[in-house]
PADODREN-493458 format. One record per residue (C-alpha): x, y, z. Coordinates in Angstrom, 3 decimals. Layout:
<sites>
{site {X; Y; Z}},
...
</sites>
This chain:
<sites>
{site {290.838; 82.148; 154.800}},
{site {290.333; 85.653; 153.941}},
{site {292.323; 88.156; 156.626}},
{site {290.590; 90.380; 158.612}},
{site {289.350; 94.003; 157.048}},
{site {291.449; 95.773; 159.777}},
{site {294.656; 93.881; 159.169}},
{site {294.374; 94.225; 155.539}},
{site {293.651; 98.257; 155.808}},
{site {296.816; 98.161; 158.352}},
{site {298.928; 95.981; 155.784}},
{site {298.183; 98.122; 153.207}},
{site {298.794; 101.013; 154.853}},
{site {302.498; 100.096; 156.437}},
{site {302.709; 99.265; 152.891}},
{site {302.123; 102.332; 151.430}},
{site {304.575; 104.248; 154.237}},
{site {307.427; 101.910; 153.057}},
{site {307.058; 102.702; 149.472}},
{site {307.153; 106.700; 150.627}},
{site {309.763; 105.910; 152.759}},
{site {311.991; 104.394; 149.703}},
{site {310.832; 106.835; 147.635}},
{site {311.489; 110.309; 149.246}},
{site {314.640; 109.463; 151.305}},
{site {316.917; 111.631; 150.405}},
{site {319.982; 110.603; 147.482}},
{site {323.050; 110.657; 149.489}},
{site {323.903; 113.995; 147.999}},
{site {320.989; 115.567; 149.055}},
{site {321.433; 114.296; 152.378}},
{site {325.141; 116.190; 152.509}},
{site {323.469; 119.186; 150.783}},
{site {321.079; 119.439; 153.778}},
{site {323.728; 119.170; 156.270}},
{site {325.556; 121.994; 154.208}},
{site {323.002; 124.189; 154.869}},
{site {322.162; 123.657; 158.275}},
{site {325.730; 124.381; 159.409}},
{site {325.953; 127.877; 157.206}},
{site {322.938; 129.238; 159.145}},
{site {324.028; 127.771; 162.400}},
{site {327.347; 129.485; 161.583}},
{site {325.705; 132.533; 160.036}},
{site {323.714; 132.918; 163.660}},
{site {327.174; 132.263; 165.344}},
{site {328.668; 135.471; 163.561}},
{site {325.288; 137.222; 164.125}},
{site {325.726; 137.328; 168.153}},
{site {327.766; 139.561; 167.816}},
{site {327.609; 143.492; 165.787}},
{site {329.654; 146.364; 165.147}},
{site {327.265; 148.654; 165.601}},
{site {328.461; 150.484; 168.307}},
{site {330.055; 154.004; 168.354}},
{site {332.744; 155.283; 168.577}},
{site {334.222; 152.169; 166.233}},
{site {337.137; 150.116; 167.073}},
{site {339.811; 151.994; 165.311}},
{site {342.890; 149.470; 164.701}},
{site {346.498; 150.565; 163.079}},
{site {348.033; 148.720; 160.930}},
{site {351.335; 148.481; 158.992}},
{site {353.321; 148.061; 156.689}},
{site {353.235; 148.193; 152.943}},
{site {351.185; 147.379; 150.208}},
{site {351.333; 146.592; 146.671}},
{site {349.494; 145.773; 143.316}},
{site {348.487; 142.329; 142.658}},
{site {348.671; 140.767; 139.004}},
{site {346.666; 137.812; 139.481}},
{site {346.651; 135.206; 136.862}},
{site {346.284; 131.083; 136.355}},
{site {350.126; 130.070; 137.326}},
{site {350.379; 127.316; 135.027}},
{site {348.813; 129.570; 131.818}},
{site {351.275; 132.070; 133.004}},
{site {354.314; 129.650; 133.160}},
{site {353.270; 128.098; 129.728}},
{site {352.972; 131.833; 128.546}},
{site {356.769; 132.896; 129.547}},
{site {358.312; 129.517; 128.124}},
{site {359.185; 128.475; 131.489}},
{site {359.878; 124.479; 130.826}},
{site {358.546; 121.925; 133.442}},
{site {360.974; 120.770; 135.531}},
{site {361.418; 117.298; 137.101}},
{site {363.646; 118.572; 140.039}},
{site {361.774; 120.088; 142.762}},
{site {364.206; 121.969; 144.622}},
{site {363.137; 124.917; 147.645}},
{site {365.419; 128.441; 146.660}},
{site {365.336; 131.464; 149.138}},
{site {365.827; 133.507; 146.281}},
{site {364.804; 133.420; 142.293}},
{site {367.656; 134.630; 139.899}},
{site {366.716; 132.017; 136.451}},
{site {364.251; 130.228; 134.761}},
{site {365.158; 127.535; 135.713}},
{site {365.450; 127.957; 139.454}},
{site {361.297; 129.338; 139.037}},
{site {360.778; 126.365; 137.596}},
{site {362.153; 124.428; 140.467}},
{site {360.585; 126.162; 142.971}},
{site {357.212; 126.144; 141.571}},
{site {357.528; 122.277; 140.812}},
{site {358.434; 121.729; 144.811}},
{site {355.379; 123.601; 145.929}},
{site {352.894; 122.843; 143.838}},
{site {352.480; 119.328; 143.841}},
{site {351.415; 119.534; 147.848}},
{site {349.213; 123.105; 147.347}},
{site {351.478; 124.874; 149.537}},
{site {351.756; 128.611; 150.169}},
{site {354.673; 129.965; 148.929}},
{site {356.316; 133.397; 148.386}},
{site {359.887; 134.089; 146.929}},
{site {361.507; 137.287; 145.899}},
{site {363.055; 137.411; 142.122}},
{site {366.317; 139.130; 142.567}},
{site {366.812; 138.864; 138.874}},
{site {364.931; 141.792; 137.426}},
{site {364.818; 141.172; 133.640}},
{site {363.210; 138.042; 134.462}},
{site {360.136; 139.493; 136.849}},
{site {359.865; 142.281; 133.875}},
{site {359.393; 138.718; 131.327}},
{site {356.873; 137.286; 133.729}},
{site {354.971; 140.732; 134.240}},
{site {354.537; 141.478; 130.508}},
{site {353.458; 137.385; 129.863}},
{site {350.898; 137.723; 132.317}},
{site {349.293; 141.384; 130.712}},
{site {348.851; 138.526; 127.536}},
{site {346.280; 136.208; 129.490}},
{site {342.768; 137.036; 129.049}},
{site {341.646; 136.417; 132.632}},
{site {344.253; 138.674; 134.147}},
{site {343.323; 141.059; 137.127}},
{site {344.775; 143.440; 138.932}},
{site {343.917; 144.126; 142.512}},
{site {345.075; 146.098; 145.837}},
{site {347.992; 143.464; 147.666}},
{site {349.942; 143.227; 150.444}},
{site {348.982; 141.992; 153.989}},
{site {348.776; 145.340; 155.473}},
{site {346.747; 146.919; 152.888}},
{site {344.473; 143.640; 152.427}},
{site {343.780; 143.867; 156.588}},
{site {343.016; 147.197; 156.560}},
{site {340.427; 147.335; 154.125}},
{site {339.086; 143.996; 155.422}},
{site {339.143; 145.581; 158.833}},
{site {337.287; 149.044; 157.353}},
{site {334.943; 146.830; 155.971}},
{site {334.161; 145.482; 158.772}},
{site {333.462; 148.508; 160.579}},
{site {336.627; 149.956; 161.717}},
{site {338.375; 153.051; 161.868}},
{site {342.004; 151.935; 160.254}},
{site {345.274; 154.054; 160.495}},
{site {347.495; 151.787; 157.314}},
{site {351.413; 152.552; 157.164}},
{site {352.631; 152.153; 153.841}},
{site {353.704; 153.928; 150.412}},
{site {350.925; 153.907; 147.909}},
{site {350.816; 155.301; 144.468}},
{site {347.471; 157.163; 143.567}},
{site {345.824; 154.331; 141.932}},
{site {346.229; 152.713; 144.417}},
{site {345.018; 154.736; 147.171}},
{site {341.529; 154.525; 145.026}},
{site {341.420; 151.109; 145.946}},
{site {341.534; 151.687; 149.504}},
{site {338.254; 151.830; 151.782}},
{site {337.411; 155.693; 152.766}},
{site {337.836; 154.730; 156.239}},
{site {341.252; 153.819; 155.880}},
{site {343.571; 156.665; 156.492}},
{site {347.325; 156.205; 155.107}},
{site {350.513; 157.525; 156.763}},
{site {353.457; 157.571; 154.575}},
{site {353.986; 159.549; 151.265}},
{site {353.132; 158.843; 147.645}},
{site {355.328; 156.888; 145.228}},
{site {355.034; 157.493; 141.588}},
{site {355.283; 153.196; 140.808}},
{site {354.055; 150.491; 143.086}},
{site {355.574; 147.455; 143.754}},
{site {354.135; 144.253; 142.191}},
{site {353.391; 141.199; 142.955}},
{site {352.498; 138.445; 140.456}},
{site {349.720; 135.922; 142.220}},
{site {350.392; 132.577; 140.663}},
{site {347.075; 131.016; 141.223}},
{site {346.167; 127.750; 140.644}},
{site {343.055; 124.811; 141.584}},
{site {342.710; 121.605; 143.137}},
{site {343.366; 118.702; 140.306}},
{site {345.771; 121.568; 138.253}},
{site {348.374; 119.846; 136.238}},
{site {351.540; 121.257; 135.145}},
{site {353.599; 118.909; 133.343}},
{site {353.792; 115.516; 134.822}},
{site {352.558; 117.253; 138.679}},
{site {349.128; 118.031; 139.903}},
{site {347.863; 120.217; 142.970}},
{site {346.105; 118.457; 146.053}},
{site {344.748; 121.747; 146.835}},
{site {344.137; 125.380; 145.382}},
{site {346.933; 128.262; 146.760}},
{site {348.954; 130.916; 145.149}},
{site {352.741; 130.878; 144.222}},
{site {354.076; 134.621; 144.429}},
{site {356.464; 136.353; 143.061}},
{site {358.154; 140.423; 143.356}},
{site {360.906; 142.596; 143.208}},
{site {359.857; 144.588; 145.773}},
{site {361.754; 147.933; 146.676}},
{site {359.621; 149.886; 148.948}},
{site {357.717; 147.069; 151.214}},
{site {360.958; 145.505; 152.681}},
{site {362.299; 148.873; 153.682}},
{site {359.061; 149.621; 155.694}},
{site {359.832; 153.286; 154.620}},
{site {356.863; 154.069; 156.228}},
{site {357.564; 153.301; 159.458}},
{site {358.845; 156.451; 160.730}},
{site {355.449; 158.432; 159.599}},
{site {353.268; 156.112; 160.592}},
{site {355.003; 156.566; 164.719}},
{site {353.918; 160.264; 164.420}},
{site {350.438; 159.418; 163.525}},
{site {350.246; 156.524; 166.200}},
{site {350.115; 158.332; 169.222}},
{site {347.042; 160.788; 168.445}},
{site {345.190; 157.623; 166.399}},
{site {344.898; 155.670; 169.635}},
{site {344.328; 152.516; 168.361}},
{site {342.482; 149.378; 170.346}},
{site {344.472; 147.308; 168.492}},
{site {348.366; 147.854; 166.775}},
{site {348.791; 144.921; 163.797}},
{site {352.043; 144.067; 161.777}},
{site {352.146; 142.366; 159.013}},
{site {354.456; 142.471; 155.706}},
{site {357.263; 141.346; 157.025}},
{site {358.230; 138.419; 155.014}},
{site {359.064; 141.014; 152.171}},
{site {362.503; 141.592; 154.061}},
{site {362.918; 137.676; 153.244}},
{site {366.279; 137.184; 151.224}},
{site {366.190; 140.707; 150.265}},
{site {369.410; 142.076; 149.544}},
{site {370.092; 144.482; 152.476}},
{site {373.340; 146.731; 153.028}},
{site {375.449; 145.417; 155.708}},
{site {373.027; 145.930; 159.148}},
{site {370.185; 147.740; 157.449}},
{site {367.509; 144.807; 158.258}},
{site {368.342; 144.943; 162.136}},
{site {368.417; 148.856; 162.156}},
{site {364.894; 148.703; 160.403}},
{site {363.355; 145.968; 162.713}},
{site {365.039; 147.609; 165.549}},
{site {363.056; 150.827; 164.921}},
{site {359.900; 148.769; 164.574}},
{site {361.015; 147.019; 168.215}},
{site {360.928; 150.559; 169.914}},
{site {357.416; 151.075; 168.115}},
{site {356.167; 148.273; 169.451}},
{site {357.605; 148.798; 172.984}},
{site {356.381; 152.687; 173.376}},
{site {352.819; 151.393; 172.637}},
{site {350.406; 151.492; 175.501}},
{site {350.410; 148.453; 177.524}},
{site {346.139; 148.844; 176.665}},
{site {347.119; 148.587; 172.715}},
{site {346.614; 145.196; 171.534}},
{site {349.410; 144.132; 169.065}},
{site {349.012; 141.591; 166.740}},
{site {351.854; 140.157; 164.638}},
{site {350.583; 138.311; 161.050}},
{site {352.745; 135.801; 159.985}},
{site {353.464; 134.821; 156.704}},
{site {355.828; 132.892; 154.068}},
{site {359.408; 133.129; 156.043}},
{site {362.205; 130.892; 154.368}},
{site {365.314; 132.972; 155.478}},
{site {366.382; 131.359; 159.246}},
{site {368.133; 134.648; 160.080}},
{site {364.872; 137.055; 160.073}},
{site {363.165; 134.493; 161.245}},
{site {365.426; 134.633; 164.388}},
{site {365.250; 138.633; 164.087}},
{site {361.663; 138.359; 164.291}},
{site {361.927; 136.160; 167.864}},
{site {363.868; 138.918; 168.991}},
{site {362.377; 142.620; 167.303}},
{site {358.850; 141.564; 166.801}},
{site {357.038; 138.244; 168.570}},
{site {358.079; 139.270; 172.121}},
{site {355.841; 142.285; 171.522}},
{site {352.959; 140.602; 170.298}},
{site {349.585; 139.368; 172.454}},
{site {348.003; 138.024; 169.089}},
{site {349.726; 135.979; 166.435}},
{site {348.040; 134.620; 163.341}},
{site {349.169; 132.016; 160.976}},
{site {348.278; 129.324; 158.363}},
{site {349.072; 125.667; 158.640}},
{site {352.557; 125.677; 157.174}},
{site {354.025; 128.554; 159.472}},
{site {352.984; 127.195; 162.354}},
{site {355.463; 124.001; 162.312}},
{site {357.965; 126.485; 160.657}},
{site {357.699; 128.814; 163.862}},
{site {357.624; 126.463; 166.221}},
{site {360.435; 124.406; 164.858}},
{site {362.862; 127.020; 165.093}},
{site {362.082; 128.308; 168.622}},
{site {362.653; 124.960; 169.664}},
{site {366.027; 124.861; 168.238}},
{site {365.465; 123.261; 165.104}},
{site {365.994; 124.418; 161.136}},
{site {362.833; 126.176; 159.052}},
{site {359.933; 123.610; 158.050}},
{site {359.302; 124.779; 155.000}},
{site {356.538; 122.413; 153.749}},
{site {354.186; 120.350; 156.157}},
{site {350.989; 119.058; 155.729}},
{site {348.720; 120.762; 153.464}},
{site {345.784; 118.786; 155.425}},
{site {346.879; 118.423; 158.640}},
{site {344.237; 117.209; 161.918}},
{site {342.511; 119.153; 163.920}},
{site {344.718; 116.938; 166.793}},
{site {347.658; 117.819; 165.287}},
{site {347.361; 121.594; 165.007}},
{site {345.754; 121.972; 168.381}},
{site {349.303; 120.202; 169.969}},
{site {350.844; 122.687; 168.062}},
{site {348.784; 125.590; 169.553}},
{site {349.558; 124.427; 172.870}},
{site {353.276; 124.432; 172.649}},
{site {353.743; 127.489; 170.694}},
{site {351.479; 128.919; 173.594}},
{site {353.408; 127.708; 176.255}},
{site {356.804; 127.964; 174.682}},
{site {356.240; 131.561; 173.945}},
{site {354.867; 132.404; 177.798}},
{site {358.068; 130.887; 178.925}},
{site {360.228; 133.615; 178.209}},
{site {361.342; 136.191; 180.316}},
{site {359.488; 139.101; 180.303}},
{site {361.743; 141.858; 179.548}},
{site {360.685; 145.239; 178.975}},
{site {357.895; 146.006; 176.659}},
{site {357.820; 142.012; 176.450}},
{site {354.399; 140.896; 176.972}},
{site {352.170; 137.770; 177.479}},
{site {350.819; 135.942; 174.352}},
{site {347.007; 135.292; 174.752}},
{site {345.724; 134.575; 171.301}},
{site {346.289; 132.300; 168.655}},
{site {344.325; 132.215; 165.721}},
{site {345.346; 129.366; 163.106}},
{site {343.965; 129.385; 159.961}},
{site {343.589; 126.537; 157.795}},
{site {341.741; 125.278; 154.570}},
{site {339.384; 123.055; 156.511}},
{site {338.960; 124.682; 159.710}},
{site {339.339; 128.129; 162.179}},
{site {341.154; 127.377; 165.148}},
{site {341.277; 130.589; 167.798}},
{site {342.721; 130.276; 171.356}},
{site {342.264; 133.173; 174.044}},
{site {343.702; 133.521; 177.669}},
{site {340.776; 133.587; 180.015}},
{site {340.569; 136.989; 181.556}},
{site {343.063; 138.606; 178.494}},
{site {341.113; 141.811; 176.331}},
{site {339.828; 139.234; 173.528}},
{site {336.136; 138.540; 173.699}},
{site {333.893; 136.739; 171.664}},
{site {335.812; 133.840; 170.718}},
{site {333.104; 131.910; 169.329}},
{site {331.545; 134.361; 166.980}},
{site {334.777; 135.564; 165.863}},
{site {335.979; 131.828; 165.342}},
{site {331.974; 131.553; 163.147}},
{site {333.211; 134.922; 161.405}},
{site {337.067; 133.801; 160.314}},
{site {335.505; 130.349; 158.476}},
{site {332.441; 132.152; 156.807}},
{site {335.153; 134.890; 155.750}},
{site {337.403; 131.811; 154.125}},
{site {334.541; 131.196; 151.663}},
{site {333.346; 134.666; 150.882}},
{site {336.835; 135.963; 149.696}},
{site {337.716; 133.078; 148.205}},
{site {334.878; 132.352; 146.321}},
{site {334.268; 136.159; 145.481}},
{site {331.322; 136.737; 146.985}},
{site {329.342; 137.854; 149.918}},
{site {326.439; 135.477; 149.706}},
{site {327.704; 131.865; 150.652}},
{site {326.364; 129.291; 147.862}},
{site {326.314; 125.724; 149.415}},
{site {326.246; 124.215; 145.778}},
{site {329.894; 125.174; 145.669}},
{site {331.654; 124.666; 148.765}},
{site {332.196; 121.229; 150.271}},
{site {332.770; 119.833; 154.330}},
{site {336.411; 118.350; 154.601}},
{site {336.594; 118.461; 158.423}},
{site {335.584; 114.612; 159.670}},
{site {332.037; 114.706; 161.991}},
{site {334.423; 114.682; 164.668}},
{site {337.753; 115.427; 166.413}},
{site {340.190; 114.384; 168.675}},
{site {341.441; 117.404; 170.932}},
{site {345.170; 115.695; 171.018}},
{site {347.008; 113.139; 169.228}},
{site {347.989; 111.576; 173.072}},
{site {346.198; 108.353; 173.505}},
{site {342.788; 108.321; 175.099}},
{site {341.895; 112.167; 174.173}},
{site {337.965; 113.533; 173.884}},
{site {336.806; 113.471; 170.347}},
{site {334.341; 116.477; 169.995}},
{site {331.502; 115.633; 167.433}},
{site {330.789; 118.300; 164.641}},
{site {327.229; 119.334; 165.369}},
{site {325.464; 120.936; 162.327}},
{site {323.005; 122.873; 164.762}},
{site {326.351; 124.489; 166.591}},
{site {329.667; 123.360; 164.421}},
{site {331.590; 125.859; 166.147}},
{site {333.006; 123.749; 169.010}},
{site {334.413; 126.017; 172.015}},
{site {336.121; 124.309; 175.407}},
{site {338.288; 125.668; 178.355}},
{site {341.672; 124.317; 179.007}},
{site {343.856; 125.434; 182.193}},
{site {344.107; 129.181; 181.402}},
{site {342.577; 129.333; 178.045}},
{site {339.712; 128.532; 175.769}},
{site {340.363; 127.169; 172.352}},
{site {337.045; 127.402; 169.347}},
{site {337.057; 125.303; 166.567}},
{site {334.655; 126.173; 163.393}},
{site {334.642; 124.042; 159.834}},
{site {334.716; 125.785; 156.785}},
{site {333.005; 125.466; 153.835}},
{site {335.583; 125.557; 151.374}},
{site {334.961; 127.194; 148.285}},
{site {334.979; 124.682; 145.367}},
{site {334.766; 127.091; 142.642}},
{site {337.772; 129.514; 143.051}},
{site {337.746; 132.730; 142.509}},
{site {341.027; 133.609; 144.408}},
{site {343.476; 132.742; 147.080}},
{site {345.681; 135.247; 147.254}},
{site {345.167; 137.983; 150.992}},
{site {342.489; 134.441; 152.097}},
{site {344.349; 134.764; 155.515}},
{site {344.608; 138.314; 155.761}},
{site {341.295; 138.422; 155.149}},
{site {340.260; 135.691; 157.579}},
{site {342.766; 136.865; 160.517}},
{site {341.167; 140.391; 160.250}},
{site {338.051; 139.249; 160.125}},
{site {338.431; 136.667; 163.130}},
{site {340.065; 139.475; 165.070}},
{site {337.287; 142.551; 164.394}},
{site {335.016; 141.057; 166.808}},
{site {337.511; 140.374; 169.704}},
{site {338.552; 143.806; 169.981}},
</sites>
């Protein structure tokens, strides 16, 4: 028996859907693709909340130094100077051989970590500079925190005081609304950017992730010779904001007997005649040497309301205030669980001190890392606009690393899971990444804490100044 006309029309028809169904669902990748793009203009409306526009413009101050970059492929580089492979991966402070280079890059590289050493040995950074001017996709460019914030920071929209000692080349690279205090030197310091990508082999060792290996001889940056100009200038700039940075060039440097302490004891009575309205922000970097690390938890952090750091110097800081030795790789990938426990103790740990004078309050973290933007405020402190700020640091991460302003989706990737758990203890919320709103902000006893995933460039155009970059960005709009 024949079915009924309707039933056969209705047969047909769910039928038909099915076969549209199968045959327009979206491939897997097309699926992530989508999702991509729904959380860049969710996070592109996040940074949007919030504009510069105002006048007069937040005029920050920022020191020290600044240098030239050679930037090159680290393992072309390497090959280039005859530096053999090594199968010992040892950590050194300081670089004085081949050999020891070879070491050092073989002990960092493998993980993708951070890393930058000083080369004491000078006929050896002169053999490394003149390989690298042999590469045909060597660049120079404008280096050193200081100098990479402020132009970042001018960029942005800001009025920017910079301490440091430029030559006139590279004062051409600097933003026109950067103004520099401290006097012109006829060579700049250099720094060779050791750059390398995820999958990179160098002999029998391969990257898990992109980063930089860096090397200099500096002479004027660990001196921060321009220190004592900069003061005179502070007072009449009147900055909303006071930011250090460049201080890991005094790493293993070899200072006269007491010159280090006298130089971060004159940055110490900087930082305490500043008005108590100045923000001050303190930029962490690469430390290896214990000793300035301990200066620095005595000249420089108690000083500080802001500090901002990657995912390896935030174990290595908060191992040694809690008594321990310097951490000088961790996890290259570490959860957002993990780093958020870490927040909370380097918060509290900090706060703990006594406040002696010019010692102030820490209320602002901002931890940078290659998968997500972690910022936590003090409710009630001067920062504002966590979660736009949080939106700008991760959109920031993609642009300068990628090289461009206009975020492509087709090369950048998600590696933050759909969700997170808020602490490793047992039984913690686990926030869900929403593609709508991925930046995730909460309130916890006296602060609030924004998480935003990044869409990490997979077609790298360059590390190197990615977290000065990010940190100045993040902090532009809390000011």
């Amino acid at each position: 028996m024949a079915p009924p006309p309707k039933l056969l029309c209705g047969g047909l028809l769910s039928g038909l859907a099915l076969l549209a169904a199968l045959w327009f669902r979206p491939a897997p990748e097309d699926t992530l693709q989508i999702r991509m793009d729904i959380v860049l203009s969710s996070l592109l409306r996040a940074e949007g909340k919030v504009e510069l526009g105002g006048l007069p413009p937040p005029r920050v101050a920022i020191g020290f130094g600044g240098c030239l970059d050679i930037i090159v492929n680290g393992v072309e580089l390497l090959d280039e100077a005859g530096i053999e492979h090594s199968c010992n991966p040892v950590h050194h402070d300081v670089i004085q051989t081949e050999k020891q280079l070879a070491e050092s890059f073989a002990y960092f590289f493998p993980p993708g970590a951070a890393s930058e050493r000083y080369v004491s040995n000078v006929t050896l950074f002169r053999k490394l500079v003149n390989a690298s001017k042999k590469l045909s996709e060597m660049r120079w460019s404008l280096g050193g925190n200081a100098a990479v914030m402020a132009n970042r920071l001018a960029r942005e929209g800001c009025d920017v005081l910079l301490g440091g000692r430029f030559s006139r080349e590279q004062s051409k690279s600097l933003s026109q609304n950067v103004t520099v205090a401290g006097d012109l030197v006829e060579d700049a310091d250099i720094h060779l950017i050791l750059e390398y990508a995820t999958g990179s082999r160098w002999g029998d060792y391969t990257s898990r992730r992109a980063n930089r290996y860096i090397v200099h001889n500096d002479v004027h940056n660990p001196l921060i010779d321009s220190l004592e100009d900069f003061r005179l200038q502070l007072s009449s700039f009147r900055p909303n904001v006071l930011v250090i940075g460049g201080l890991q060039m005094m790493d293993s440097f070899p200072f006269e007997a007491g010159q280090r302490s006298a130089r971060l004891k004159a940055l110490q009575d900087l930082l305490i005649s500043t008005d108590p309205s100045t923000g001050t922000h303190f930029e962490m970097a690469s430390f290896v040497e214990e000793s300035l690390m301990k200066d620095l938890l005595q000249y420089v952090i108690p000083y500080a309301d802001s500090l901002g750091m990657n995912e390896q110097e935030l174990p290595n800081l908060l191992s040694l205030i809690k008594g321990g030795n310097i951490t000088v790789l961790s996890d290259p990938y570490p959860r957002v669980a993990s780093i958020l426990d870490q927040m909370r103790e380097l918060y509290r740990l900090v706060n703990s001190q006594e406040l002696k004078k010019g010692h102030r309050k820490l209320t602002r973290l901002h931890i940078h890392t290659l998968a997500f933007q972690a910022i936590a405020v003090s409710k009630g402190s001067m920062w504002k606009n966590t979660m736009s700020a949080t939106a700008k640091a991760s959109l920031t991460a993609n642009r300068h690393v990628c090289g461009s302003a206009q975020i492509d989706t087709t090369k950048a990737r998600l590696i933050l899971d759909d969700s997170f758990s808020v602490s490793r203890e047992i039984g913690s919320t686990r926030i869900p990444v929403k593609e709508t709103r991925p930046v995730s902000c909460w309130e916890e006893s006296d602060f609030e804490i924004c998480i935003a995933p990044v869409l990490v460039c997979t077609q790298v155009y360059q590390t190197a100044g990615g977290g000065d970059n990010v940190s100045a960005a993040g902090l532009v709009l809390q000011i």
